[in-house]
N, C-alpha and C positions, 0 to 999 in steps of 0.2 A: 632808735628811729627818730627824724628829726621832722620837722613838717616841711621844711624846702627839700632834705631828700627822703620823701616815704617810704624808698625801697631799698635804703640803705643795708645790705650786708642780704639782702635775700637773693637768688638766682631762681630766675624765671627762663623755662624753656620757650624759646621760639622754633614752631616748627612748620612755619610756610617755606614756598621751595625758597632755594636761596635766593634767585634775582629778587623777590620781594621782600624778603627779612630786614634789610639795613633800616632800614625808615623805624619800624617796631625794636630793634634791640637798641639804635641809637634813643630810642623815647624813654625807654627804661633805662639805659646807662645815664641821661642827665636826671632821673629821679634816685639814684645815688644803689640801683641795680646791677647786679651782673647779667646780660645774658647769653643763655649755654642755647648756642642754633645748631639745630638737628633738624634737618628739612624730614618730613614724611613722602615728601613723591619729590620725585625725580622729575623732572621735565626736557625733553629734548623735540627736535622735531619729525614729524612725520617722515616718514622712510617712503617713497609716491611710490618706489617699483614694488615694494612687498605689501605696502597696506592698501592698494586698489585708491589711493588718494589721486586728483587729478586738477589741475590745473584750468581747467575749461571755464570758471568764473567771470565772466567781463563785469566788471564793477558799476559801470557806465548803465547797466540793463536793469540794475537794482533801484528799487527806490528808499530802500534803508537795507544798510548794514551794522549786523550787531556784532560787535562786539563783547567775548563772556568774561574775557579778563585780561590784565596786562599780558600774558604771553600768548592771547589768543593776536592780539595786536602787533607782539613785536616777530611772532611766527609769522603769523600772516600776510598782514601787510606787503612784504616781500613778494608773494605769490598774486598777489594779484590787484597792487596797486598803479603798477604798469607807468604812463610817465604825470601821475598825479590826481589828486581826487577830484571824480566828477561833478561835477558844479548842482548835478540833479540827483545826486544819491547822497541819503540823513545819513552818515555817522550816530551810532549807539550806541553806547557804553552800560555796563551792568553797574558801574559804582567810581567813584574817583579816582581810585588807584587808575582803573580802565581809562577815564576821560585822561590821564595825568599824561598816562604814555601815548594816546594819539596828541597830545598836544606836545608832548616830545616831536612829534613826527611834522607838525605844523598843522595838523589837522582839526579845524575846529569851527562854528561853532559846536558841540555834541550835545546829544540827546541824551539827557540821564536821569534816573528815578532819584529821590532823596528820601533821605530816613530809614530806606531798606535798602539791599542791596542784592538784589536775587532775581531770576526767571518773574517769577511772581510780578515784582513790583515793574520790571518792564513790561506785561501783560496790563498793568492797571496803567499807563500813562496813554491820556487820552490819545493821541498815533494810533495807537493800536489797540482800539477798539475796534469790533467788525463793522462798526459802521464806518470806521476810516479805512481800517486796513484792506478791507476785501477789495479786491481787483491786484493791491500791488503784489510787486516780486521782494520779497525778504530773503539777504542772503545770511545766515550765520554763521558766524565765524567761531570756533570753538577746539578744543580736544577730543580724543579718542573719548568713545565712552562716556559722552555727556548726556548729562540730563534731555531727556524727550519733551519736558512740559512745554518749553515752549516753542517750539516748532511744531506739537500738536496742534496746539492750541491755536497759532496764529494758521494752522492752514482750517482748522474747525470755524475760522471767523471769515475764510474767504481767500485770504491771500497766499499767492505763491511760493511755497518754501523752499529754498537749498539751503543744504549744509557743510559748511567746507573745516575737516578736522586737518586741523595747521601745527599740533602737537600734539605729543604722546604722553602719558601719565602713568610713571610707573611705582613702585614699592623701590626705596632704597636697597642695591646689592645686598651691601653688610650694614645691620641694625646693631649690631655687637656692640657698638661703643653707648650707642643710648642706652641697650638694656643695660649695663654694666652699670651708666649713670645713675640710671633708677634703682639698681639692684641696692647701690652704695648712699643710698639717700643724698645724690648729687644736685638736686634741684627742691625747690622747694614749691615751684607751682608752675600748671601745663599752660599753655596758650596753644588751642587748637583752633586753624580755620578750615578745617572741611572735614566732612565724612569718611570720606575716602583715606585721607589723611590718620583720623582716628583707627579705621578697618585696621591700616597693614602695621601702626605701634599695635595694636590688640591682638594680633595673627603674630607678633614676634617675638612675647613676651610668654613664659611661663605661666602655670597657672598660681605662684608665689608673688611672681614677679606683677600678675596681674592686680594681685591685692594690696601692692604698697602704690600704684597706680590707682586703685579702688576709693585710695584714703589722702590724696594728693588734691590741694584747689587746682581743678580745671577751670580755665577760662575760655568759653565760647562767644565768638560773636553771633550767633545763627540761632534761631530757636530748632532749625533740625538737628544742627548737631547736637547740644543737647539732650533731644528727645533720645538720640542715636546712643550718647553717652550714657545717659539713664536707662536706658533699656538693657545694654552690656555692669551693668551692676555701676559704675563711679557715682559714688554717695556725697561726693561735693562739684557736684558743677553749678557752675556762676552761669549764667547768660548774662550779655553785656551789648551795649549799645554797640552799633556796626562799627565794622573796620579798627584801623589801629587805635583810632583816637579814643573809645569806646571799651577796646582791652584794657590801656592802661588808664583810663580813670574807673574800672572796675578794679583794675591791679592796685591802684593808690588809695580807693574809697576800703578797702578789703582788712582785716583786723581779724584774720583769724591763723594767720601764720604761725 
């Protein structure tokens, strides 16, 4: 291992869906990395005639829309950005990637939390506080199946919530080729961002296979996932500063390969 390339001759799993993987395995390939992309969720979009999903959002009636991630953005948008963003509704994003892809879209300035990247920390930026937020209309933009915190929350502070789920989150068909990886000591370290994500590799894996998994550096950006990992037995999880940039300087600072 060299110190321009740190990750020479190791192979790090990436396992965000794929539209967002390229950014993170291209970061680890110029630090002299392999990586092996195995998305954990599937992403596509809502089905409106079978999921009770509906269209009725006029964007114009909001006074912020959040945004939970880039494919809440590049689902959504579509449904109900209609012929361009209204001059009296904030754009929100939950983290950069998020802000990157409305600003693909020409959309900008956005509202975004820094240093964290979650529900949470857009609940702490002063907007939405109840002394601001209460009276407005907040529409969220999100997946099936999303976290409740904060659409509780923001309507426990006063303001008007909907929720418009723009994509679906599933477990990969066939997992067959990752287990096989891990079974063969194919990779030498996990990069996981979400729970969920974690759940369906944990549900697909053997209770052998779970234990070469058990003994593998996992790298978390989230202190819940984490807690999630530790809690299902993985006896090496990193937590690392947010987002890609945050993995791989926990992946390059790391010395126990």
């Amino acid at each position: 291992m060299t110190s321009d390339l740190p990750l020479r001759g190791r192979r790090v799993l990436v396992t965000r869906p794929a539209a967002q993987s390229a950014a993170l395995a291209g970061m680890i390939a110029a630090l002299g990395g392999e990586a092996v992309c195995f998305p954990l969720l599937d992403i596509g979009p809502i089905d409106v005639a079978t999921e009770g999903a509906d269209d009725k959002h006029v964007l114009a009636s909001y006074d912020f829309a959040v945004f939970i991630s880039p494919n809440a953005v590049d689902y959504g948008l579509p449904r109900v950005l209609g012929d361009g963003w209204p001059a009296a509704t904030r754009a929100v994003a939950i983290g950069p990637s998020t802000v990157a892809a409305l600003a693909a879209h020409g959309i900008g300035p956005v509202l975004a939390p820094s240093g964290r990247f979650d529900s949470e920390a857009v609940l702490a930026l002063p907007e939405f506080s109840a002394a601001a937020v209460a009276g407005r209309r907040v529409l969220i933009l999100r997946g099936n199946g999303g976290r409740e915190l904060l659409a509780e929350t923001l309507r426990a502070r006063g303001a008007t919530v909907d929720c418009l789920s723009c994509y679906r989150r599933s477990a990969p068909a066939d997992m067959s080729p990752l287990v096989a990886l891990l079974r063969n000591g194919g990779v030498d370290a996990v990069t996981l961002s979400s729970s969920e994500g974690l759940r369906n590799l944990w549900s697909a894996l053997t209770p052998d296979d779970r234990q070469r998994l058990v003994h593998l550096p996992v790298f978390v950006p989230h202190a819940r996932i984490a807690e999630e990992a530790a809690a299902l037995g993985l006896q090496r999880v990193l937590a690392t500063a947010p987002a890609d940039a945050g993995l791989v300087a926990a992946l390059t600072a790391f010395d126990g390969f």
